[in-house]
C-alpha positions as CSV (number, residue, x, y, z in Angstrom):
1,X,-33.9,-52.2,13.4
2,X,-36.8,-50.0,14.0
3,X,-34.6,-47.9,17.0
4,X,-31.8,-47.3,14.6
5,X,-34.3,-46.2,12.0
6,X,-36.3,-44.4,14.4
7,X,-32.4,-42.6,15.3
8,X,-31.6,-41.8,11.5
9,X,-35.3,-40.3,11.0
10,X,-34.9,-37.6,14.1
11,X,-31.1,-37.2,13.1
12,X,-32.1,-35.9,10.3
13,X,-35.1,-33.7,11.4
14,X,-33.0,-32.0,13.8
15,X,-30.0,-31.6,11.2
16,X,-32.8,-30.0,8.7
17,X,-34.4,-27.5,11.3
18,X,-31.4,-26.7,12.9
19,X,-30.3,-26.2,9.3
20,X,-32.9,-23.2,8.4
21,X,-32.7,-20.8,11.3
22,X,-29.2,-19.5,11.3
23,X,-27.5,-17.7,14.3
24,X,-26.5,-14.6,14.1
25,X,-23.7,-13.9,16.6
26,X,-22.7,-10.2,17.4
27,X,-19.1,-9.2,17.7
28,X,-17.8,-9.1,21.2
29,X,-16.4,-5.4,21.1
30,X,-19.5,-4.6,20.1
31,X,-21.3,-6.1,22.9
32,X,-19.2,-4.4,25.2
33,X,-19.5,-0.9,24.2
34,X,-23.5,-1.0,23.9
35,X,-23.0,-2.9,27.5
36,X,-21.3,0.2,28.9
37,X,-23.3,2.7,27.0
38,X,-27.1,0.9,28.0
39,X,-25.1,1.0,31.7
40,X,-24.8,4.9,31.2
41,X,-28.1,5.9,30.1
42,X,-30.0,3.2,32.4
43,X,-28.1,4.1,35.9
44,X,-29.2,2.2,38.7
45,X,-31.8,3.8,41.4
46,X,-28.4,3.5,44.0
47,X,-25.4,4.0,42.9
48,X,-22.9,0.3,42.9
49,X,-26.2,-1.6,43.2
50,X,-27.5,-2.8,40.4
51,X,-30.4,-5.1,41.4
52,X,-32.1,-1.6,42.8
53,X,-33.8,-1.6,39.4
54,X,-33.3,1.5,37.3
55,X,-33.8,5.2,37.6
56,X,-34.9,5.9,33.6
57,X,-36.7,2.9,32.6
58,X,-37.4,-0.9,32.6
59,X,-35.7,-3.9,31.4
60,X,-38.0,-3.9,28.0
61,X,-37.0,-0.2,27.5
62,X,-32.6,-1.5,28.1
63,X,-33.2,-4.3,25.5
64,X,-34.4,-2.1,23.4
65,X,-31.7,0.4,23.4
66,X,-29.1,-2.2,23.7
67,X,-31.0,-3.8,20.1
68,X,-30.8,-0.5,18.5
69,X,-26.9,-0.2,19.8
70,X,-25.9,-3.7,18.2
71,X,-28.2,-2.8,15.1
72,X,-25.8,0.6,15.0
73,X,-22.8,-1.5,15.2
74,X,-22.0,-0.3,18.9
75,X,-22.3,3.5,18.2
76,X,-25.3,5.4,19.4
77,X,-26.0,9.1,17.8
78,X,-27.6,10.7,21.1
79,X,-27.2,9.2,24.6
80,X,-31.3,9.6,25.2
81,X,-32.2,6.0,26.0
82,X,-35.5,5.0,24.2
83,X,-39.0,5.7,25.5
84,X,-40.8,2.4,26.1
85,X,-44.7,2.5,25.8
């Protein structure tokens, strides 16, 4: 009794909180194009290797501009990737 009780009570705490923080899922094709486009203005230190880091910036400054792209809808005004402090 008390396990199945114990089951119903975090059943339902996990329904609740999973309940008030919904997902938001970005569209694929836009996912793609700020892909390519942080890929363009963040090229890699050698060219075909990407684990040789980048020549323009770090990985805070590329989630940044690939935030702003998604926020944009996938379209980016200038091709200037974003300065990171």
């Amino acid at each position: 009794m008390r396990v199945i009780s114990g089951f119903a009570i975090a059943s339902a705490v996990i329904m609740i909180s999973s309940a008030m923080v919904p997902a938001h899922a970005i569209d694929v094709q836009v996912a793609r194009a700020c892909d390519a486009l942080v890929a363009k203005a963040f090229p890699p230190l050698q060219p075909g290797n990407p684990a040789s880091g980048s020549a323009r910036g770090g990985a805070k400054a590329q989630r940044d501009y690939f935030n702003k792209c998604v926020a944009n809808g996938g379209k980016m005004d200038d091709d200037t990737p974003l300065k990171s402090k």
